[in-house]
C-alpha positions, 0 to 999 in steps of 0.5 A: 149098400148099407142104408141107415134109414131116417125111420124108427124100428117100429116104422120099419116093422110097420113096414114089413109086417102084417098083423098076423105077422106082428102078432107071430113075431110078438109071440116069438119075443114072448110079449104077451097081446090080446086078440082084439090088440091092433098091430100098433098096439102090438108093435109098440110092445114089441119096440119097447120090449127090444129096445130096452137096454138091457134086453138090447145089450144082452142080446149083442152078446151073441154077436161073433168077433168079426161081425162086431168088427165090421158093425164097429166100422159101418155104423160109424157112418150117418148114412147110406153107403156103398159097401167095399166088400158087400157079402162080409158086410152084409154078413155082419148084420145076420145076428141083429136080422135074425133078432128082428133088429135091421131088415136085409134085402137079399135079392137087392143086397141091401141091409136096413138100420132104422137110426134109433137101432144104430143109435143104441148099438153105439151107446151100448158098445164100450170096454165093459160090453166089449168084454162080456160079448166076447165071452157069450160069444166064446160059449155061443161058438162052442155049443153051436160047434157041439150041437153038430158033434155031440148032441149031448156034452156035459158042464166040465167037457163044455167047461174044458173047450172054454177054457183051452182057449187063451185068454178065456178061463171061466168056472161052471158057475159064470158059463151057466151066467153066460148060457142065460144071456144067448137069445132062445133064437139061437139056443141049440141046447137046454140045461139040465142036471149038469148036460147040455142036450139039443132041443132036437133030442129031448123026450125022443128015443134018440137021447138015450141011443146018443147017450149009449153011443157016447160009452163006446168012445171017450169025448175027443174035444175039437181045437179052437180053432175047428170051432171058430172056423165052423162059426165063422166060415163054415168048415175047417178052412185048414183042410185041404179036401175041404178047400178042394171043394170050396175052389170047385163051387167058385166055378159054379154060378153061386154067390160068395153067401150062397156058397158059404151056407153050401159048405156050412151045410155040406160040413155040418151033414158030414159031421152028422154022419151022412154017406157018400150017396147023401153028400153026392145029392148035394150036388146035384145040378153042379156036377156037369161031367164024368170028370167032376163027378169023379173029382168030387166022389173021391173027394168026399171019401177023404173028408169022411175019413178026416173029418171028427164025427158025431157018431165017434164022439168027436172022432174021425175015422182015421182015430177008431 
C-alpha cells in the first residue's frame, strides 16, 4: 500500500539511516560535513538541501510521463491506501527513492511518502513544471537509450532523436539547458566538446575502440517509440520474439517487477552485443526441460538478429 507517513522527511531518514549512512548519503547530495558533525546535524543539511525548491523541482524533471501520471493520481490522497494495481504504483515511485525522497519496502510492497514530500510535489506541479519535465524527461529517455547503444553520440544525432518526436523541437543550446537539470543519480553521459560519452568509457582504452567502431557504420537512430518502450517497459514490446519470451517468464515463479528488471536486463545485454551462451546464463534455474531449453535458444538466435546493437551503431543484423 501506499503510506503517507504523518513523519517529516528527516524523521524518516532518521529512521533508515545510521550515521555512517547519513554521512554516505551526504556525500552522494555532495553536502559538505565535519567529522565530528552528529548525524542531526547532518541530517538537517541534508533535508534542507532536498527540500529546496528549486532543487526539489529540477529534480522531478526526470520523472517519466506514466510515473508522473500515476503520482498525480495517488498523492491525491491524505492517507494510507490499498493500491489497485500494486507493482505500477509502486513503480511509479522508483525515481523519487532513488532520489532519497520516499522510502519502498520491497519485501512488504509498501512505499513511504513522509507528508512534507507529498506536500511539496503538489505545490510544484503545475502547466509551467509540467511542460519542462516533459522535455527533461524526453533528452533523459534518449541518453539513457543511447547509453546501451552508442555509448558515444554526438549533439546533432542526439539533437535529431529529440527532435523526431511530435511535439518536441529543441536547439543545441536548450538541450545542454536540459542535460544541466537530470540529477548525477541517473546521468550516464558527460559532455564534452560536442559528444555525449558514457562515464564508463571515459580515460579508458574503450572510447577510442568505440569511436573507430562508429566509421564502419553510419548511426542508424532507434524510433520514438523503441526509446520510450526501453525506458518504460523495458524491451520493444512491438516484438514478437521479445514478447515470446516475456509470456514464457509469466510461467515461472516471478514478480510483475522481478520480471520486468529480467527483460530490461536481458535487452539491454543483447544490445551490448552479448552471445547466445551469454544470454542462455540468463536463464539458468528457469529453463526446466529439452523443450524450453529449445524454444528459448531458437528464440534468442532471433532477437540478435533483430534486435539494433551497439557494435553496428545502432543496427541490427539483418541491415549489415
Amino acid at each position: 500500500m501506499i503510506i503517507l507517513e504523518k513523519l517529516s522527511l528527516f524523521e524518516m531518514l532518521d529512521q533508515i539511516y545510521s550515521l555512517e549512512g547519513i554521512q554516505k548519503l551526504a556525500k552522494v547530495r555532495e553536502i559538505p560535513y565535519e567529522e565530528g558533525d552528529t548525524k542531526k546535524k547532518i541530517m538537517k543539511d541534508i533535508v534542507d538541501c532536498l527540500l529546496e525548491e528549486d532543487y526539489f523541482r529540477q529534480h522531478l524533471y526526470v520523472i517519466s510521463d506514466q510515473h508522473m501520471k500515476l503520482l498525480r493520481k495517488l498523492l491525491k490522497q491524505q492517507e494510507r491506501f490499498i493500491l489497485s494495481n500494486r507493482n505500477k504504483e509502486i513503480e511509479a515511485f522508483d525515481e523519487l527513492d532513488t532520489l532519497d525522497y520516499v522510502d519502498i519496502d520491497e519485501e512488504r510492497e509498501d512505499v513511504f511518502i513522509p507528508m512534507d514530500v507529498r506536500n511539496l510535489i503538489v505545490k510544484i506541479d503545475g502547466p509551467e513544471f509540467e511542460q519542462m519535465r516533459k522535455k527533461v524527461f524526453w533528452l533523459h529517455a534518449i541518453l539513457y537509450h543511447a547509453f546501451f547503444l552508442y555509448g558515444v553520440v554526438k549533439m546533432d544525432e542526439v539533437l535529431t532523436m529529440y527532435n523526431a518526436r511530435k511535439g518536441f523541437q529543441a536547439s543545441s543550446e536548450e538541450l545542454e539547458q536540459y542535460f544541466s537539470y537530470i540529477p548525477l543519480d541517473f546521468q550516464k553521459f558527460v559532455y564534452l566538446d560536442g559528444r555525449f560519452i558514457a562515464f564508463d568509457l571515459i580515460g579508458k582504452d574503450s572510447l577510442e575502440s568505440t569511436i573507430d567502431l562508429q566509421q564502419y557504420y553510419e548511426i542508424q537512430y532507434p524510433r520514438t517509440d523503441e526509446i520510450l518502450d526501453h525506458y518504460n517497459e523495458g524491451y520493444p514490446i512491438s516484438s514478437i520474439n521479445y514478447n515470446k519470451i516475456d509470456q514464457f517468464l509469466h510461467t515461472k515463479s516471478m514478480s510483475e517487477r522481478q520480471e520486468k528488471n529480467f527483460m530490461k536486463k536481458f535487452y539491454e545485454s543483447v544490445i551490448q552485443g552479448e552471445q547466445l551462451a551469454g544470454l542462455l546464463n540468463q536463464f539458468e534455474g528457469y529453463l526446466r526441460d529439452e523443450d524450453e531449453v529449445l524454444f528459448v535458444t531458437r528464440t534468442l538466435k532471433e532477437i540478435i538478429k533483430e534486435t539494433p546493437q551497439y557494435k553496428y551503431h545502432g543496427r541490427n543484423a539483418y541491415e549489415i
